[in-house]
C-alpha positions, -999 to +999 in steps of 0.1 A: +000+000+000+016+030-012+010+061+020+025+095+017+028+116+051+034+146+055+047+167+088+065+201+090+038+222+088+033+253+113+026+292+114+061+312+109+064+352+102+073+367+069+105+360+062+115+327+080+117+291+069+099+256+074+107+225+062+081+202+054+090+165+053+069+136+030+077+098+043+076+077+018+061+038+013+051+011-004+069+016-042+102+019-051+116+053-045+132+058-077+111+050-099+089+077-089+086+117-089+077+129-061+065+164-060+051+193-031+013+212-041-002+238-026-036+247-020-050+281-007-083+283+007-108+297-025-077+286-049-071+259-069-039+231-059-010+240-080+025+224-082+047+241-064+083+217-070+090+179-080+125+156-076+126+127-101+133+099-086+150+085-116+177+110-123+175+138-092+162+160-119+143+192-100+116+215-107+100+246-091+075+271-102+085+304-106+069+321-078+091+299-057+127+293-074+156+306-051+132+304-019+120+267-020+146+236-023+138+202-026+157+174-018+153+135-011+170+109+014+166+078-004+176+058+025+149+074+042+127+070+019+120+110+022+114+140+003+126+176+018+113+206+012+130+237+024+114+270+027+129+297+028+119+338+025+085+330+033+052+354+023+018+356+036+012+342-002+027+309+007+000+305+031-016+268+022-019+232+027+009+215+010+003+183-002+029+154-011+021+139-044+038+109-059+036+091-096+057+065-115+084+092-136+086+070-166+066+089-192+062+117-171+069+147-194+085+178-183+056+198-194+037+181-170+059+179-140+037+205-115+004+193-131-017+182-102-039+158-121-007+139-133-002+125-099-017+091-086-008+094-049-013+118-025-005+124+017-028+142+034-014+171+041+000+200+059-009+234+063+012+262+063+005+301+076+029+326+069+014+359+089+026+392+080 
C-alpha cells in the first residue's frame, strides 16, 4: 500500500523558513517523482516543485525558485522541502504527491492531475 505523510507544517512570520518533510512507502523510491502542491483556501492546488526519482532531476514554479529547495534521502525513503523567505502568499496546505516518472513529461511535471498518490497534508501560515 503506497501512504505518503506529510509533517513540518506550522505558522512562521514573513520572512522565516519551514521544512516540510513527506515519508515515503510502499513503491520503489526511484522509480517515482515525487512532488510538493499547494492549495489556498478559495484557490485551486498547484505544483509548487517535484524531484525525479530516476535521475534527481528538480523542478520549481517560478513564484518559488531561489526560496524553496527540494531534496530527497533515499535511505529514508523522504522527500525535503525547504522553505525559505517566506510570504503571507505561501499561506496553504501543501500536499505530497507521488507518480511512477517514466513517461512523465516535463511539461507536466507540476500538473496536479498527473499525480496518482497523494499524503494528506499540511498546512502552512505565513502571517505578516
Amino acid at each position: 500500500e503506497v501512504q505518503l505523510v506529510e509533517s513540518g507544517g506550522g505558522l512562521v512570520q514573513a520572512g522565516g523558513s519551514l521544512r516540510l518533510s513527506c515519508a515515503a512507502s510502499g513503491f520503489t523510491f526511484g522509480d517515482y517523482a515525487i512532488g510538493w502542491f499547494r492549495q489556498a483556501p478559495g484557490k485551486e492546488r498547484e505544483g509548487v516543485s517535484t524531484i525525479r526519482g530516476t535521475d534527481g532531476t528538480t523542478y520549481y514554479a517560478d513564484s518559488v525558485k531561489g526560496r524553496f529547495t527540494i531534496s530527497s534521502d533515499v535511505a529514508k525513503n523522504t522527500v525535503y522541502l525547504q522553505m525559505n523567505s517566506l510570504k503571507p502568499e505561501d499561506t496553504a496546505d501543501y500536499y505530497c504527491a507521488a507518480t511512477e516518472d517514466y513517461g512523465l513529461l516535463d511539461h507536466f511535471i507540476l500538473t496536479p492531475r498527473k499525480y496518482v498518490y497523494w499524503g494528506q497534508g499540511t498546512q502552512v501560515t505565513v502571517s505578516s
